[in-house]
Backbone bond lengths (Angstrom), bond angles and torsions (degrees), N, CA, C in turn:
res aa  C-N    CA-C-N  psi(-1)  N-CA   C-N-CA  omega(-1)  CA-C   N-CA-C  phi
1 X - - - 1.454 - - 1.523 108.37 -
2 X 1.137 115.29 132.69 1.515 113.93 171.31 1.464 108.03 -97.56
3 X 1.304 119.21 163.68 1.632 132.55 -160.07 1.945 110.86 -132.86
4 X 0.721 98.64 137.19 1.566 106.39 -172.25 1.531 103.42 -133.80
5 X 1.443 130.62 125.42 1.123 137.97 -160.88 1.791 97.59 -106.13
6 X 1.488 103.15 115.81 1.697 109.22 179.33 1.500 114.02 -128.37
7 X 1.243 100.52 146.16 1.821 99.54 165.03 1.523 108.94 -59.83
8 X 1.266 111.28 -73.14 1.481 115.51 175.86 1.486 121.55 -98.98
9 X 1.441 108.74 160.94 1.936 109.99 -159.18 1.290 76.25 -101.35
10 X 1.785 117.23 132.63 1.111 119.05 152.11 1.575 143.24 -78.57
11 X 1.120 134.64 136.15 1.526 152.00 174.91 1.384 91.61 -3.74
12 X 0.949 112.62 -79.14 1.822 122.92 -160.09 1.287 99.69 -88.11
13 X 1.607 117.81 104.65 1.693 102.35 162.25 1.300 131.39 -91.20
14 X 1.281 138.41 136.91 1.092 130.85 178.27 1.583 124.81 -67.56
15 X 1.477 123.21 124.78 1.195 120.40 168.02 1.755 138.66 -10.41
16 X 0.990 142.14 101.01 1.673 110.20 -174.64 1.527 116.48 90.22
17 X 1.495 124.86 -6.12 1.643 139.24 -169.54 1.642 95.78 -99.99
18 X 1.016 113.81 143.59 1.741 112.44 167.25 1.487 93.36 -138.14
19 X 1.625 116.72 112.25 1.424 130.32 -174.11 1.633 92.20 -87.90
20 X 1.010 95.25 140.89 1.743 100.85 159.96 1.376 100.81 -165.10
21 X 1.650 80.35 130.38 1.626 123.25 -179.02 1.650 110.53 -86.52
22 X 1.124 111.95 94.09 2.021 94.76 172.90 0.900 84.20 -85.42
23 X 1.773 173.94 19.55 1.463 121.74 145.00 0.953 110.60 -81.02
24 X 1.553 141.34 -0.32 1.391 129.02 175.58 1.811 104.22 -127.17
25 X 1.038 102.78 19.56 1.264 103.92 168.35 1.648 134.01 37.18
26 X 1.865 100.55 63.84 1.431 132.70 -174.05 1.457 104.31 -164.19
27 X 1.436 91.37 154.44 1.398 119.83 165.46 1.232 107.52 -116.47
28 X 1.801 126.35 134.71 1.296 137.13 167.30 1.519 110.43 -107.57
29 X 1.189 116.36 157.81 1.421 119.68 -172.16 1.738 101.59 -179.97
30 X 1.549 109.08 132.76 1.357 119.87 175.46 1.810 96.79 -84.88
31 X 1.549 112.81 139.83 1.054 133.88 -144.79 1.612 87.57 -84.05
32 X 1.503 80.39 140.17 2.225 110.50 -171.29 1.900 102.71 -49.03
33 X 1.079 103.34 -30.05 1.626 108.19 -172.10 1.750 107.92 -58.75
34 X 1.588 91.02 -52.72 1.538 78.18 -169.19 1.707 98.83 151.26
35 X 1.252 109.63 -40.72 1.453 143.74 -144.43 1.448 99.35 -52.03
36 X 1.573 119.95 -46.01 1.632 132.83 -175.49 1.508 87.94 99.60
37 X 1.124 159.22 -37.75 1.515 135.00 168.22 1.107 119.28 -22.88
38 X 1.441 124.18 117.41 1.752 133.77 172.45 1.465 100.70 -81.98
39 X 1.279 94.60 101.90 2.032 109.88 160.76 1.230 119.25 -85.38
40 X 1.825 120.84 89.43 1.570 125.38 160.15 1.504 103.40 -71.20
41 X 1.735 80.63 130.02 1.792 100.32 168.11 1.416 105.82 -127.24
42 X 1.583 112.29 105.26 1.376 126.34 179.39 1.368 111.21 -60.47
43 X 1.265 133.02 130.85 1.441 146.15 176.88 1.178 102.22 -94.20
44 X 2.230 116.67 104.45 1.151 116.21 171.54 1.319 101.44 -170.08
45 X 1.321 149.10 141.11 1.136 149.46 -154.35 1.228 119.23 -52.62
46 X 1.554 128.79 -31.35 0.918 153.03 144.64 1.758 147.84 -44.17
47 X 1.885 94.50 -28.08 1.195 118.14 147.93 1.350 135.98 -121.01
48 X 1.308 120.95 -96.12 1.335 121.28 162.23 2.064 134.19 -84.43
49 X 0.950 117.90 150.10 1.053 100.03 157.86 1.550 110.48 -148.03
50 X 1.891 116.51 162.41 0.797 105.91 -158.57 1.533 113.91 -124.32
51 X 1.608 141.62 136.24 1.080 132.43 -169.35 1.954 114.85 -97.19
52 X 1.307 115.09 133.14 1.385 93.06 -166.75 1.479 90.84 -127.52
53 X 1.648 134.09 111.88 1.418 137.32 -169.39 1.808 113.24 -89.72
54 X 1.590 112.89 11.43 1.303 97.06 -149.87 1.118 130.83 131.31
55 X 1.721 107.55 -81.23 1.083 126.81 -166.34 1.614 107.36 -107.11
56 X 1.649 127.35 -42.41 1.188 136.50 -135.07 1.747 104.60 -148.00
57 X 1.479 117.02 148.80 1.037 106.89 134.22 1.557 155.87 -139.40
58 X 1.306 139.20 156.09 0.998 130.02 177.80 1.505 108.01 -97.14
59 X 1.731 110.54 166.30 1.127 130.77 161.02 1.558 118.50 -126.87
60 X 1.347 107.39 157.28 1.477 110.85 -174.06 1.731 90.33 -138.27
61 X 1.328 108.42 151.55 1.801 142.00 -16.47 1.836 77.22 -81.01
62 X 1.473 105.67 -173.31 1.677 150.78 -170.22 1.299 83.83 -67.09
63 X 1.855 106.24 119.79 1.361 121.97 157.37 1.600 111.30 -71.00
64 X 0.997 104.33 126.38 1.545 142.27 -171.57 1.637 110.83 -98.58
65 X 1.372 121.25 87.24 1.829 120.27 -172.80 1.521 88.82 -86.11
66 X 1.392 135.32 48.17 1.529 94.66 -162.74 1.798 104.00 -83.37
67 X 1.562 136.71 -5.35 1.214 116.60 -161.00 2.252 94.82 -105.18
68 X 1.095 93.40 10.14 1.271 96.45 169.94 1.794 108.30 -103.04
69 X 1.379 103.42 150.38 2.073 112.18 -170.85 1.458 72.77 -43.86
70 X 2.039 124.65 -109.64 1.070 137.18 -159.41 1.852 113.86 14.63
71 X 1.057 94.24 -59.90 1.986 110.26 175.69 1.825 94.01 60.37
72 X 1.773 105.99 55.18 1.614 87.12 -160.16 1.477 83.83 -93.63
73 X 1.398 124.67 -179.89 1.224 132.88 -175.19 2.237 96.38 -161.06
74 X 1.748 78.62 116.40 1.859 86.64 174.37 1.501 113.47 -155.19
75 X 1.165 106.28 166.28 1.700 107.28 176.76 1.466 107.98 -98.22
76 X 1.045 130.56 155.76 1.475 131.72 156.92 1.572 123.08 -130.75
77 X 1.556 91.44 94.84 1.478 110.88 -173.18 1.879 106.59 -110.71
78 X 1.552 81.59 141.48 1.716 88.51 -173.90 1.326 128.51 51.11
79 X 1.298 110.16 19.52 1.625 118.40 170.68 1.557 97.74 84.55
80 X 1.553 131.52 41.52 1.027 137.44 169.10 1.610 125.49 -153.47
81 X 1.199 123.85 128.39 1.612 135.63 -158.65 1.902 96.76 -71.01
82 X 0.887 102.48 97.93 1.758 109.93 166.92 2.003 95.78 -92.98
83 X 1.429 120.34 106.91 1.150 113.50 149.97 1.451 132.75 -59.81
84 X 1.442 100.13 145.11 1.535 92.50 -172.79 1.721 109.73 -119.99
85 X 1.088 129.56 146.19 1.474 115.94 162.93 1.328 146.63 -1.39
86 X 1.456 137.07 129.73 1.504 115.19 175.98 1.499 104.23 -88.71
87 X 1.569 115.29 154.43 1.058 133.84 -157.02 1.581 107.91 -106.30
88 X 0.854 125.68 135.39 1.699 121.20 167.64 1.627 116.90 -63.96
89 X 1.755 124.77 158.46 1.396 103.76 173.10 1.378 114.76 -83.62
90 X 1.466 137.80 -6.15 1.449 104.54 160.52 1.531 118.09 -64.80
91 X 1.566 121.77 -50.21 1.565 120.88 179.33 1.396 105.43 -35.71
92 X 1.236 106.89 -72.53 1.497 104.33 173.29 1.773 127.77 -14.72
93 X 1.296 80.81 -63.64 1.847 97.25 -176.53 1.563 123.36 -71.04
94 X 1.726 82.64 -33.31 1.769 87.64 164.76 1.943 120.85 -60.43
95 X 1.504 104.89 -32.05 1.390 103.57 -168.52 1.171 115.32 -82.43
96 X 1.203 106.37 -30.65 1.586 126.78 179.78 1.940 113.03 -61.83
97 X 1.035 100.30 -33.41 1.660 111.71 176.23 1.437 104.13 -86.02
98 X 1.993 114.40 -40.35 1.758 88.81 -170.75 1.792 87.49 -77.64
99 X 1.231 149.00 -15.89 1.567 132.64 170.59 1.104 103.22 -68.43
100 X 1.527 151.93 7.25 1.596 143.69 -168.94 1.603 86.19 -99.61
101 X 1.662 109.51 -51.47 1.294 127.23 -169.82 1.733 104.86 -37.62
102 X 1.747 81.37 -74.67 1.808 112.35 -178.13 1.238 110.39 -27.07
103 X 1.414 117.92 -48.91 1.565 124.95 -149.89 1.843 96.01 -87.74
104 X 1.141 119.65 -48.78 1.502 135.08 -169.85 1.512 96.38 -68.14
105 X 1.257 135.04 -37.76 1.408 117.01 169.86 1.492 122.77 -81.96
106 X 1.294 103.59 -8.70 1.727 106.21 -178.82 1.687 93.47 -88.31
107 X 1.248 123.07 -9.43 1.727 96.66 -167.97 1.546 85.69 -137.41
108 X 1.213 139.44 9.69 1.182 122.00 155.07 1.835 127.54 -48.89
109 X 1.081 117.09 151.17 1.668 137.81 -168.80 1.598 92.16 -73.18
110 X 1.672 118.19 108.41 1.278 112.41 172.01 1.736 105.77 -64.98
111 X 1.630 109.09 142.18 1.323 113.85 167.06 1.710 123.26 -66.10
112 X 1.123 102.59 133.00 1.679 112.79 -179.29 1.523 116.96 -103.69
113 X 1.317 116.70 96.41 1.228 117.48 179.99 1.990 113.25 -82.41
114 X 1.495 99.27 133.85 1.280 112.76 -178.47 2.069 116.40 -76.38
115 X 0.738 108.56 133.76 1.070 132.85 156.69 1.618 144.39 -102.82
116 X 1.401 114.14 154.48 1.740 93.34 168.87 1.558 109.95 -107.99
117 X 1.373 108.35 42.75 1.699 92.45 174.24 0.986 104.89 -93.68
118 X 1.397 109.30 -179.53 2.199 111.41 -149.12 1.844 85.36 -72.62
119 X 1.322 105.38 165.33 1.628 109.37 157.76 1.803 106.96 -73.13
120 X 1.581 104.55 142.36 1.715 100.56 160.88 1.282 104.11 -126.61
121 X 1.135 125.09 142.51 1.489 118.67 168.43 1.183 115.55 -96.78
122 X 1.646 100.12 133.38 1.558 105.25 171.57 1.752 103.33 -120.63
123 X 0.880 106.90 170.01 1.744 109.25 -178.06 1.506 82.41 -139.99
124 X 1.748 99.62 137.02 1.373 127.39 -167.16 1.315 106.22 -74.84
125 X 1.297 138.25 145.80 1.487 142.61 -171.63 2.406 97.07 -88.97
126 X 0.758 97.77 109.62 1.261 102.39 173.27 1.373 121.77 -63.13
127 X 1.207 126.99 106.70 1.846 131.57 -163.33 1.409 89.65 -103.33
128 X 1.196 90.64 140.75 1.563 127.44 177.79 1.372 95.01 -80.17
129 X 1.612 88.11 147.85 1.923 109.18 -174.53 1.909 98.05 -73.62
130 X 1.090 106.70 125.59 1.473 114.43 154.44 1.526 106.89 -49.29
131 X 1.736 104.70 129.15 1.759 93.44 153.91 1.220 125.39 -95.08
132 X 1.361 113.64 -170.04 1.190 104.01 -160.89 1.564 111.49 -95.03
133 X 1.050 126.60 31.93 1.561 141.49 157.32 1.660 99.88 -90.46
134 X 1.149 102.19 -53.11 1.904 97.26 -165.82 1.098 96.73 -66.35
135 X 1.943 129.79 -48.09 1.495 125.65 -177.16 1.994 115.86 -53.34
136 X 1.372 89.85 -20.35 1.802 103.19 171.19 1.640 115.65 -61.18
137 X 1.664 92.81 -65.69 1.678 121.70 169.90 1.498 101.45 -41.65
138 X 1.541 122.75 -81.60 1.222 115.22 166.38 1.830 129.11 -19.92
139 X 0.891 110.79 -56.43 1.405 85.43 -177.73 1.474 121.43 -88.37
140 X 1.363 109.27 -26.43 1.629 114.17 152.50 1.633 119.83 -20.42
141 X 1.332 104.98 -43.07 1.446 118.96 -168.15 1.473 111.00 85.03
């Protein structure tokens, strides 16, 4: 699959293309089967993430079609479709709940414990948007 890096995923995807957007942090891609199903894979610790060497890319963990007929299940490493196994529906259901888990602790409301020390005000330093070279650099490490 070849990869094309976009702000926005366009209307019509092309077959075999894996768009990925770092300002919104996803990859789109019409599904490895064939099928025309658009498979978003959100880039977040919690779901996907994506490796970019250069040349190619991979994603981590194994795209999972399961609520589409197809029910295809593959990896896409190095800009190439490695099929993976079909899954039973408990496995299925099992993974799908520990990602319900996964996802609900990554975006849960940290707790704020009260105190009586005086209030101080600080006003937050406003960080500049990474572009999308450094968001590149960034995951490079």
């Amino acid at each position: 699959m070849k990869h094309l890096f976009v702000e926005h995923i366009p209307e019509k995807l092309e077959a075999g293309v894996l768009y990925v957007s770092l300002e919104y942090d996803t990859v789109v891609h019409s599904c490895a089967c064939g099928c025309g199903n658009e498979v978003v894979t959100p880039l977040s610790p919690a779901e996907w993430s994506v490796n970019y060497d250069g040349r190619s890319i991979s994603l981590s963990p194994s795209i999972g079609n399961w609520e589409f007929p197809c029910r295809s299940h593959y990896w896409i490493r190095r800009g190439k479709v490695d099929w993976a196994a079909r899954w039973s529906n408990e496995r299925i259901a099992s993974v799908q709940e520990k990602d319900r888990v996964d996802r609900e602790k990554l975006y849960e409301k940290p707790k704020i414990k009260m105190d009586s020390s005086p209030a101080v005000d600080v006003k937050p330093k406003r960080a500049k948007p990474l572009s999308v070279l450094e968001k590149i650099r960034s995951w490079l490490g």
